[in-house]
GUVEXTI-798732 format. One record per residue: x, y, z of N, C-alpha, C in turn. Coordinates in steps of 0.1 Angstrom, whole numbers, plus 5000, padded with zeros to 4 digits. Layout:
<recs>
XYZXYZXYZ/...
</recs>
This chain:
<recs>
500849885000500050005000500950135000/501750115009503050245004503250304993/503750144984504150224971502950314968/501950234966500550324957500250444960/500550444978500450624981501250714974/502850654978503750754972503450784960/502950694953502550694935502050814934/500750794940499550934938500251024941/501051014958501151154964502151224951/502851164944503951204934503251274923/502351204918501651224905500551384911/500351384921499451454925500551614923/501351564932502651674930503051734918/503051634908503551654896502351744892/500951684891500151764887499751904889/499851914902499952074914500952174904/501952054907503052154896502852224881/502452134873502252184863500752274862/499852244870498552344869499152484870/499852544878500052694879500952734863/501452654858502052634845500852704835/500052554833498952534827498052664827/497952734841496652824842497252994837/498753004843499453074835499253094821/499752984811499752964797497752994795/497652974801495953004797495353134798/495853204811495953324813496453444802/497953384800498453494791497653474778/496953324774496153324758495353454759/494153404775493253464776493853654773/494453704779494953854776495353864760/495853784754496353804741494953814732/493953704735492753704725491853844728/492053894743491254014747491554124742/493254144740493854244735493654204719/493754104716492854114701491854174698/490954134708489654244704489854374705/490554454708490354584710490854644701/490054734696490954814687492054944692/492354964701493655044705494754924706/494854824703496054734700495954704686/497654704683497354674669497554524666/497554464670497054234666495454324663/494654394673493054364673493054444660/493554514655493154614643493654564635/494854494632494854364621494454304619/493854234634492554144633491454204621/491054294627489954294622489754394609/490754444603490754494591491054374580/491754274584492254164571490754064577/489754044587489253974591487354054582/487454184585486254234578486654234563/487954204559487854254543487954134541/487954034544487953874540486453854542/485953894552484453884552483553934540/483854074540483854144529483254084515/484854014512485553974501484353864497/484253784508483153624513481953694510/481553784518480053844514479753894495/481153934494480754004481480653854470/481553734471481753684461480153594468/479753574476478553504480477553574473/477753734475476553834464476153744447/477453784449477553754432477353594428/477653484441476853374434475653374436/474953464445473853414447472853504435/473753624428473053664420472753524406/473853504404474453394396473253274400/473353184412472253094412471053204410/470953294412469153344414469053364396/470053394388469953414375469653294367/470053164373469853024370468852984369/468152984384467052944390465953034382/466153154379465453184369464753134355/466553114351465853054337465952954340/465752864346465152694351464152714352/463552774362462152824367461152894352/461652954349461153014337460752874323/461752794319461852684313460752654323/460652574334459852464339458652534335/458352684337457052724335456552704320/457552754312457352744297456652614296/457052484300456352344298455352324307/455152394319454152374322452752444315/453152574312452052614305451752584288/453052544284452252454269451452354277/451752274287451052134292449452164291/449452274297447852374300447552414287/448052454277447952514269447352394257/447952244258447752084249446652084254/446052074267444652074275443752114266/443852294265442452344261442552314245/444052304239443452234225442652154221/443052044231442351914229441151924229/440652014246439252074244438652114235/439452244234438752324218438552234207/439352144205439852014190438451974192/438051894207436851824205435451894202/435351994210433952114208434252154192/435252204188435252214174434952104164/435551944168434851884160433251844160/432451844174431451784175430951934171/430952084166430052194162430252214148/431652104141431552114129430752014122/430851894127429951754126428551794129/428051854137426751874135426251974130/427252054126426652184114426452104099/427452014100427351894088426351874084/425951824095424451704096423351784092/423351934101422152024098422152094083/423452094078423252124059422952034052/423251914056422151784047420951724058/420951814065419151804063418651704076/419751684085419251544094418651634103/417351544104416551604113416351544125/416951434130416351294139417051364152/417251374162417751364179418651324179/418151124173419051064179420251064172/420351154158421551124151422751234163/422051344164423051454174423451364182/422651314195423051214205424051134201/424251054192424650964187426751024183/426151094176427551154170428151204184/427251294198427751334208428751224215/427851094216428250994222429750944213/429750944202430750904197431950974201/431951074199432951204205433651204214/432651154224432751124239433651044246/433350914236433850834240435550804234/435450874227436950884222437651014226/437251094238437751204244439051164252/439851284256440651304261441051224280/441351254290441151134296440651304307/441151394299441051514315439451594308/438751574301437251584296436151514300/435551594311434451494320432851514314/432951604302431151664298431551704287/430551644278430151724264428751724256/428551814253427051824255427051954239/425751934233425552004221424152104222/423152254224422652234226422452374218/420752344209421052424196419752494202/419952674193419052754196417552684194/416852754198415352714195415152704177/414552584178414852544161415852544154/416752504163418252594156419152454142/419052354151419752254143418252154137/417552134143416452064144415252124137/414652164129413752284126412652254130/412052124129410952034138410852044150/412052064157412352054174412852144177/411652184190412352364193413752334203/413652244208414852254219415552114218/416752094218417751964220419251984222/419651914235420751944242420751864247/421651724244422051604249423951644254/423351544266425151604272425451454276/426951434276427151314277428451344292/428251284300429351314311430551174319/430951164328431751074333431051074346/430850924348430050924362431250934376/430751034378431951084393431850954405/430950874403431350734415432050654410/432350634393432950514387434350614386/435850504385437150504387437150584370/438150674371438050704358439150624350/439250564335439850474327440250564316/441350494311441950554296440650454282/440150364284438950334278437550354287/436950424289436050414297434550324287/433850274296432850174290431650214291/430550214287428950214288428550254302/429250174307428550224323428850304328/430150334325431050544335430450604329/429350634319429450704312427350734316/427550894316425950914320425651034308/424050994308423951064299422351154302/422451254299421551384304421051434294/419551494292418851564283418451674288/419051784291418651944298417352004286/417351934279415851974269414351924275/414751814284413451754288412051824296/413151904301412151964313412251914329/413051814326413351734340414451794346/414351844352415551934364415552054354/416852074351417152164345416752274329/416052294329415652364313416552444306/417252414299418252454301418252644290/416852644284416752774278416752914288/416052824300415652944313417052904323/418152864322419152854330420252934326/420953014337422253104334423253054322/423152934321424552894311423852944295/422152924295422052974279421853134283/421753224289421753324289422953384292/424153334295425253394297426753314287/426753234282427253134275426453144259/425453124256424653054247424253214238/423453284243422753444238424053464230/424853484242426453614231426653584220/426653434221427153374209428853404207/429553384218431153364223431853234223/433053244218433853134220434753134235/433853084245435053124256435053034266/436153034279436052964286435753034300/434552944306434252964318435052994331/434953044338435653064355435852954359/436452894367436252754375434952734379/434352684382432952634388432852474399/432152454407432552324409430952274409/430652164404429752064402429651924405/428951914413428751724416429951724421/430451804429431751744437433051794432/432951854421433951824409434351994407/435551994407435852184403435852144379/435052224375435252214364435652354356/436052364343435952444334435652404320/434852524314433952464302434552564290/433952484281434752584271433452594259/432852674259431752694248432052754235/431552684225432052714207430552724201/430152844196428952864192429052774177/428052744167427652694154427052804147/427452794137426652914126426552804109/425552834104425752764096426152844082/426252774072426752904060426253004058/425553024061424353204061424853224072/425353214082426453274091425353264104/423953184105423153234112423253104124/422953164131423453104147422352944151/423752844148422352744154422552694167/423152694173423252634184425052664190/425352564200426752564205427152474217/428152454215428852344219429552354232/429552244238430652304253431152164254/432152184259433252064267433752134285/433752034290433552014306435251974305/436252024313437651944314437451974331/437851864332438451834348439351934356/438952044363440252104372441252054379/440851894382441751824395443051794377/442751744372444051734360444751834358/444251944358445152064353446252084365/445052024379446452044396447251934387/447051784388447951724387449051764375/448351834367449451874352450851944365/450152014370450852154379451552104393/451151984396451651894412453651904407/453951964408455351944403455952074409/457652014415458252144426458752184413/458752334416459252404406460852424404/461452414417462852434417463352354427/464652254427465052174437464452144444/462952054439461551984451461552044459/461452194454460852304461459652414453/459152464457458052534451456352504448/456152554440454952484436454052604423/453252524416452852584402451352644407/450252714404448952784404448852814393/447652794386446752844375445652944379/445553054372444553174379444453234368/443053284366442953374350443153524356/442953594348443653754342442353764359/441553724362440453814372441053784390/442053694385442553614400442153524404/440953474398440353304403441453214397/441253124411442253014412441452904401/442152864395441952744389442552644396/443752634395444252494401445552554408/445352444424446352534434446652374436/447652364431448152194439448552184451/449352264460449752324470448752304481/447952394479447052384485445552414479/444852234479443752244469442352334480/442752364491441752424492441352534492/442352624481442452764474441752754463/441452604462440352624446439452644447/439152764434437652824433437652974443/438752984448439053124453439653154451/440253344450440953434441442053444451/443253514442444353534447444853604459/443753634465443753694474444053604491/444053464489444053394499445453354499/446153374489447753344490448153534491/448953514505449653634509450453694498/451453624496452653704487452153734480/451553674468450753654458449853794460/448953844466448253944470448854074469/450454064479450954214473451754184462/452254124446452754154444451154124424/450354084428449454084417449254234411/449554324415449254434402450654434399/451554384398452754434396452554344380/451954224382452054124369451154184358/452454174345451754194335451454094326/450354104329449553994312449753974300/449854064296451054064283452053984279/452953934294454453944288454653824301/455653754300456453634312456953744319/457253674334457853814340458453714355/459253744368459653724376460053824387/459253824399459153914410459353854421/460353964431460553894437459553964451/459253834463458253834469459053854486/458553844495458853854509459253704512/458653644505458653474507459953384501/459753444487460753374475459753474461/460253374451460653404441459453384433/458553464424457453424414457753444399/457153354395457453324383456053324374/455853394362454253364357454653394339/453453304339453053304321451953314315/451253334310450253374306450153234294/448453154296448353094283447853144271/448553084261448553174245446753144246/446053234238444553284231443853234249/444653244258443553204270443753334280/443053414287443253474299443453384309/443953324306444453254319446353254323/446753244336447953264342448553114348/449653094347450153004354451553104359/451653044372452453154381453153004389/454653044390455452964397456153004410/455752924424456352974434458052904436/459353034439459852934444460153014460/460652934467461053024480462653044484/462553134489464353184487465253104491/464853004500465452854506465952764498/465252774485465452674475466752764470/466952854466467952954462469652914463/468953004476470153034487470352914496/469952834499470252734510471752714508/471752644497472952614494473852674493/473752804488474952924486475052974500/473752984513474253004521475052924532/474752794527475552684531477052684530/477252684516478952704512479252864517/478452944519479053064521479553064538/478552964547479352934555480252874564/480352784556481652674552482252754551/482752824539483452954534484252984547/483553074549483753184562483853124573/483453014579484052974593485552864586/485652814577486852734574488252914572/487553014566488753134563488953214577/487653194586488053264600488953194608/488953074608489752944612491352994610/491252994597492752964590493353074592/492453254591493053364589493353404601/492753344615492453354629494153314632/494653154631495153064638496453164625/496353204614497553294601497953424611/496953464617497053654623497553614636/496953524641497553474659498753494653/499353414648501053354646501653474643/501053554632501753684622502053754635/500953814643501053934651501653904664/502053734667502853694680504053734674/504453684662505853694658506153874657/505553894649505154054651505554144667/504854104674505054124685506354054689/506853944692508353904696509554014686/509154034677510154144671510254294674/508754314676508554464682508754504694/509354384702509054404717510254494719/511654444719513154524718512554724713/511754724707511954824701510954904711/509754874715509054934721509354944735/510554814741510754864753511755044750/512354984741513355124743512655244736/511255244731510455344731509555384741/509455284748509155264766510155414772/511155344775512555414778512355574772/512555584756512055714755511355824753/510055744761508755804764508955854776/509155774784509755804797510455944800/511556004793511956084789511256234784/510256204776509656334774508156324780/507856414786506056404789505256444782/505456474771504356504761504556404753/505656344750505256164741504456064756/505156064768504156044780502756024781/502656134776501056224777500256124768/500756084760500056074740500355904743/501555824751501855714749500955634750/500455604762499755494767498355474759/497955574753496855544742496355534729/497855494728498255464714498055314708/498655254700499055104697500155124695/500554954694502454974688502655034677/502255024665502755114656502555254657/501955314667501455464670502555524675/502755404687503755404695505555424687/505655344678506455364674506555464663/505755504660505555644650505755764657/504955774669505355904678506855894681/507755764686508855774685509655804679/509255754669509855824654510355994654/508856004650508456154647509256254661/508956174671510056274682511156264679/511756144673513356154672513956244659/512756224652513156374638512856514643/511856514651511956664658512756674665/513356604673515356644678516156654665/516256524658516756564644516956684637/515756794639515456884627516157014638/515756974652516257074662517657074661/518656964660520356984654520556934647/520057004637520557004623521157114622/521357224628522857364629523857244634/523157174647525057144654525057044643/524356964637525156874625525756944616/525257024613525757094598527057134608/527057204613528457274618529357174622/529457054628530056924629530756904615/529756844604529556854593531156974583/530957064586531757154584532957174586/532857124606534357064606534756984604/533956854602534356744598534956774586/534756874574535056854564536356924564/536557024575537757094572538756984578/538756904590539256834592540056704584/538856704575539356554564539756644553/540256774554541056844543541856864551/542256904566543656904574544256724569/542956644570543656504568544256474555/543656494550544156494532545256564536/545856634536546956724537548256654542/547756664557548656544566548856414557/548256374552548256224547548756254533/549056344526549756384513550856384519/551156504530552656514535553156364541/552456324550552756154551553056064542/552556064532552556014520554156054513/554256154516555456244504556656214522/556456224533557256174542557555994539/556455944536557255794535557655744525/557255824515558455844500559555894504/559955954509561256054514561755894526/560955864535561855744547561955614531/560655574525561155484519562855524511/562755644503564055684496565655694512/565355744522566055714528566455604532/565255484539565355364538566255274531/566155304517567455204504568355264510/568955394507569855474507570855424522/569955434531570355354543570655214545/569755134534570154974533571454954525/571755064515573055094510574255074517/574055224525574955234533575755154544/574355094547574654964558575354864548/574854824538575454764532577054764530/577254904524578754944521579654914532/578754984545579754994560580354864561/579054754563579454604565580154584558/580154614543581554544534583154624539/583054724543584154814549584654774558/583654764570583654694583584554544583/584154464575584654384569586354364562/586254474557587454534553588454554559/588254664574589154694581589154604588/588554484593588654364600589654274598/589654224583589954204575591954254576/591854394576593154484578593854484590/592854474596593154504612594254364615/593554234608593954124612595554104606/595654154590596454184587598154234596/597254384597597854484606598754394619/597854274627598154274640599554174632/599554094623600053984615601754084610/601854184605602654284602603154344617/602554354624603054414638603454314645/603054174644603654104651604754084643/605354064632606154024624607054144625/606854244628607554384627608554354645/607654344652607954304666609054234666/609054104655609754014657611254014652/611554134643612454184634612654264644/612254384655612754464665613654424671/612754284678613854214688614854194680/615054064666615854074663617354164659/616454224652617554364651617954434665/617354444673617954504688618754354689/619154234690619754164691621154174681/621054204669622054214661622854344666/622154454668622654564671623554554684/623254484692624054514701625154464699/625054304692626054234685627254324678/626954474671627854524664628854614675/629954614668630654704672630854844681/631154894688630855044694631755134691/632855144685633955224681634155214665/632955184657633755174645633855314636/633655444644633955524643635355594640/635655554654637055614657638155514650/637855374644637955274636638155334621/637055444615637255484603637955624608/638455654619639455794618640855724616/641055644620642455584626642655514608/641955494598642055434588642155564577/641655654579641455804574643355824579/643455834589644655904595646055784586/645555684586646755574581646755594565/645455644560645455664546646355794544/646255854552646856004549648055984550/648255874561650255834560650855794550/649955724546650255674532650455714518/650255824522649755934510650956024509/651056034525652456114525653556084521/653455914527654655874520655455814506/653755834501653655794490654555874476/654056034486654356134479656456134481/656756094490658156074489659055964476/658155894474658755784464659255904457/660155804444660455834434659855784422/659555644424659055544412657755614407/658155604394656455704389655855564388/655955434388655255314385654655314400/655355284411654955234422654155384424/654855514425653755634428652455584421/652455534411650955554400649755464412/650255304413649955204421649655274434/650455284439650055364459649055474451/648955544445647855644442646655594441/646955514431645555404428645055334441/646055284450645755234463645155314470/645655404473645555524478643655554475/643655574462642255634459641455524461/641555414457640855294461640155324477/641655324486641155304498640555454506/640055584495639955684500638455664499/638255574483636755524483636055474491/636955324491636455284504636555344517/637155414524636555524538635855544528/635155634520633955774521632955674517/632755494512632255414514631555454526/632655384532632355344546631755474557/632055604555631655714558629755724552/629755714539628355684533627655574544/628355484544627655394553627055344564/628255464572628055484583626955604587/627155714576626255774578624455754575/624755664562623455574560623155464576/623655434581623255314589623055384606/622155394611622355484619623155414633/623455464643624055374654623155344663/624055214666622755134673622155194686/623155294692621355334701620155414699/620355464686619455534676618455424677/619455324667617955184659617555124673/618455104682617755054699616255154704/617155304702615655354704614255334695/615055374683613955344674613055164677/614055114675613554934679612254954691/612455024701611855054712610255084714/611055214704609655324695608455204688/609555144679608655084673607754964680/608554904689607754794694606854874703/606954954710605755054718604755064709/605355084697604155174688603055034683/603954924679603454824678602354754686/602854784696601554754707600654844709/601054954711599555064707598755054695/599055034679598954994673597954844675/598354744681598154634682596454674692/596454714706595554764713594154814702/595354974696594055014689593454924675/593854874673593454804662592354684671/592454634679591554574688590654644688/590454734698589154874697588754904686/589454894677588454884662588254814660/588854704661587354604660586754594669/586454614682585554584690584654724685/585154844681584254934678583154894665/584354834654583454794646582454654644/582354584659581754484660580054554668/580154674669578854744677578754854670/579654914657578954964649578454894638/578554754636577754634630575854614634/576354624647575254554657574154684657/574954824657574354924654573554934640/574054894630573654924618572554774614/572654684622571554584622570354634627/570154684641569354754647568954884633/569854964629569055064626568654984608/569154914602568254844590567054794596/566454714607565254654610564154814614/565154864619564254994621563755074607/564755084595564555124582563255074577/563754914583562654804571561154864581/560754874591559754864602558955004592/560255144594559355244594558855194577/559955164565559655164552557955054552/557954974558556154904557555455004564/555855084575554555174577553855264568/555655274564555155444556553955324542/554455204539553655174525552155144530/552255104540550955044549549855214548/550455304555550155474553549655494538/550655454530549955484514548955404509/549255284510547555204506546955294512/546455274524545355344537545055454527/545455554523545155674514544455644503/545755604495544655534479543655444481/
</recs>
């Protein structure tokens, strides 16, 4: 049992949980569909400007079908009428056909002379019985002496007995037959039908009437014989309940219904409702106000409080056949699809405008907080804000930020102005920059030159130096030596060439005592020989200097040698850091030479 608690108690938890979720998300719908409706939000004024012009749009194209079916339903209705009133119109032919044959057959008979009853009767009965199936009476019935010259009065009528079933053969027995000449019941000389029918001597048809049960109409055809003089006349009885059944038929989508009524408004035949027969138009409402509108003359279609009428007049008859339809039959259907229509486009345009105006809104929100922000800021956008919509909202924002706009437009233009004198100080600068890093690049080579040359120089005196130390030590080494030979020489060889001077002179002297001019020639020649050699040796001595001379000098020179030797070190150590110098100042050449080109793109 534990587990199951904790189950629920969990699930219940979980549920708890997500309700304030749920009621939330329900909440914020509820505000979103409310601020739909209003028109000071703009979702509700998109709503309902794309929502009325789609309705609009639905109502107008619904107009125009339904003008469209009603223009249909016309000429359908109109057609259905057309055949129904030929149908009525085949009727009274037939009628007329029969009255016309039985008043020409017995005008026949009366120009050759037949004088008997029973021939009229006879030929009536034949007529009769080969009648139409919607012809219930036919009857012949001649002025006084009129067909008969013998017999003042004869009018045999032949009828359908209203208790027997009526047949497309009918037999002997449906069939009744009446003598209104006899004097039994009816007389028919002193009865309305020969004084209102028979006297005029007219071809016409009677009003509805009903008899023995029966609603009828008659159709009377006077006889004249060739002297044009009046013998009698003829009538045919047709059934009213056939002309309903002609007319039992919906006029438009087993809806409607047909009425027959002459030019006076008596009903002939009301299938609808047969208990309007034999009463005027006046018992059908619609029908009532719109009867003077109908013209006899001509087909026509009016429209009623109800629905729709339709009428036609039959050819050579005052009579009308008039078609009901009702506006249900019409429209049902068009109002049907029209709203299908409209609740399937409210649906779609509903759940299309939700989505548009959320998203709409997730994009406008950034903008309207910080039109929030600078509303906040002025009290007259303040004033005007809160009763605006977003787009209002963001228009007043707008429009305040061009009226600051328009208010600095001096400090822009004047910005503007300096800005431009500035980027003409800059142009300037950046020309002379330009013509400066042409000048460092030209210095730059001229420097990579020189550096160049130095290094090879540098090189050179290195080069010398090493030389130099090579010649100094070698010079060194000839010092010592020579200070070693020197001291090795003599110290008196001076006083050496006096004492050889002085011995030559003795010799000279004594030379000069000989006698021998041979041996004098020889000692002279000796003599001069060895005077050469002293001033040799004097040359020599005076060319050679003495050795504490070349000791000093030996001295001089090896001192000098080593100063020499020193300085020549210090040049090179000088020229090992004016190397190191001229490396440093080439990378500095190369540095500024990409700035300055770096500087000239930037420009061009």
């Amino acid at each position: 049992m534990t587990p199951n608690l904790s189950t629920a108690t969990q699930a219940e938890s979980a549920s708890t949980s997500h309700t304030p979720t749920q009621q939330s998300q329900q909440q914020r719908l509820k505000q979103f569909l409310m601020r739909l409706l209003r028109l000071n939000f703009f979702g509700g004024r998109l709503f309902w400007m794309i929502m009325l012009g789609a309705l609009a749009g639905i109502g107008g194209m619904a107009f125009l079908f339904s003008e469209m079916i009603k223009y249909q339903a016309e000429d359908q209705v109109q057609s259905t009428l057309d055949g129904k009133v030929n149908a009525i119109a085949s009727v009274t032919v037939a009628a007329e056909t029969l009255a016309n044959g039985l008043g020409i057959s017995a005008t026949t008979l009366h120009e050759r002379q037949a004088q008997y009853p029973d021939t009229y009767r006879e030929l009536t009965l034949q007529l009769f019985e080969k009648r139409p199936d919607f012809v219930v009476g036919l009857g012949l019935g001649q002025r006084e002496n009129g067909l008969i010259v013998n017999q003042s009065w004869l009018f045999p009528y032949y009828s359908v007995d209203s208790a027997s079933e009526p047949q497309s053969s009918p037999d002997q027995s449906s069939i009744q037959y009446e003598n209104f000449a006899d004097g039994v019941g009816e007389f028919y000389p002193e009865s309305d039908r020969y004084l209102n029918y028979f006297l005029p001597q007219r071809t016409v048809w009677t009003q509805p009437y009903e008899a023995n049960d029966q609603q009828l109409l008659t159709y009377y055809l006077p006889l004249f014989d060739s002297a044009e003089r009046w013998l009698g006349t003829t009538l045919v009885d047709i059934d009213g309940q056939y002309l309903s059944d002609l007319l039992n038929q919906p006029v438009f989508r087993q809806q409607g219904a047909f009425r027959l009524l002459t030019y006076k408004g008596n009903i002939i035949a009301d299938p609808e409702n047969p208990d309007n027969n034999l009463k005027t138009y006046e018992t059908i409402p619609d029908l009532k106000d719109l009867w003077k509108k109908i013209d006899f003359n001509d087909t026509g279609f009016l429209e009623g409080e109800t629905g729709y009428w339709a009428y036609a007049t039959v050819p050579d008859h005052d009579w009308l056949v008039v078609g009901f339809v009702p506006y249900s039959a019409v429209f049902n259907r068009v109002a049907l699809i029209t709203l299908v229509a409209t609740v399937l486009m409210v649906t779609l345009l509903s759940t299309a405008i939700v989505l548009a105006i959320r998203s709409l809104n997730h994009r406008l929100r950034p903008i309207l907080d910080q039109c929030n922000l600078l509303a906040k800021t002025d009290s007259l956008l303040l004033a005007q804000w809160d009763e605006q919509d977003e787009l209002n909202q963001l228009s007043l924002a707008f429009f305040n930020m061009l009226k600051r706009l328009n208010l600095n437009k001096e400090t822009i233009r004047y910005h503007e102005q300096t800005i431009e004198k500035e980027t003409f100080q800059l142009d300037q600068v950046s020309e002379q920059l330009v013509e400066f890093a042409r000048l460092l690049n030209q210095s730059a080579s001229e420097q990579q030159t020189l550096v160049r040359n130095t290094q090879q120089l540098v090189a050179g005196a290195a080069n010398d130096s090493q030389s130099i130390d090579l010649q100094l030590d070698a010079i060194n080494t000839m010092g010592r030596a020579l200070d070693g030979e020197l001291r090795r020489m003599p110290t008196h060889t001076a006083e050496t060439l006096i004492l050889v001077e002085r011995q030559v002179q003795a010799l000279t002297n004594a030379l000069n005592d000989q006698t021998s001019a041979h041996k004098i020639e020889q000692l002279h020649q000796l003599v001069h020989q060895l005077a050469k050699n002293v001033m040799t040796l004097k040359a020599i001595e005076q060319r050679w200097p003495s050795a504490d001379r070349l000791q000093e000098q030996t001295e001089s020179i090896t001192q000098a040698s080593r100063v020499a030797t020193e300085d020549a070190r210090s040049v090179v150590m000088s020229i090992q850091s004016v190397d190191q110098m001229l490396v440093k100042i080439e990378q500095i050449s190369t540095m500024l030479l990409q700035r300055a080109r770096t500087l000239t793109k930037a420009k061009y």
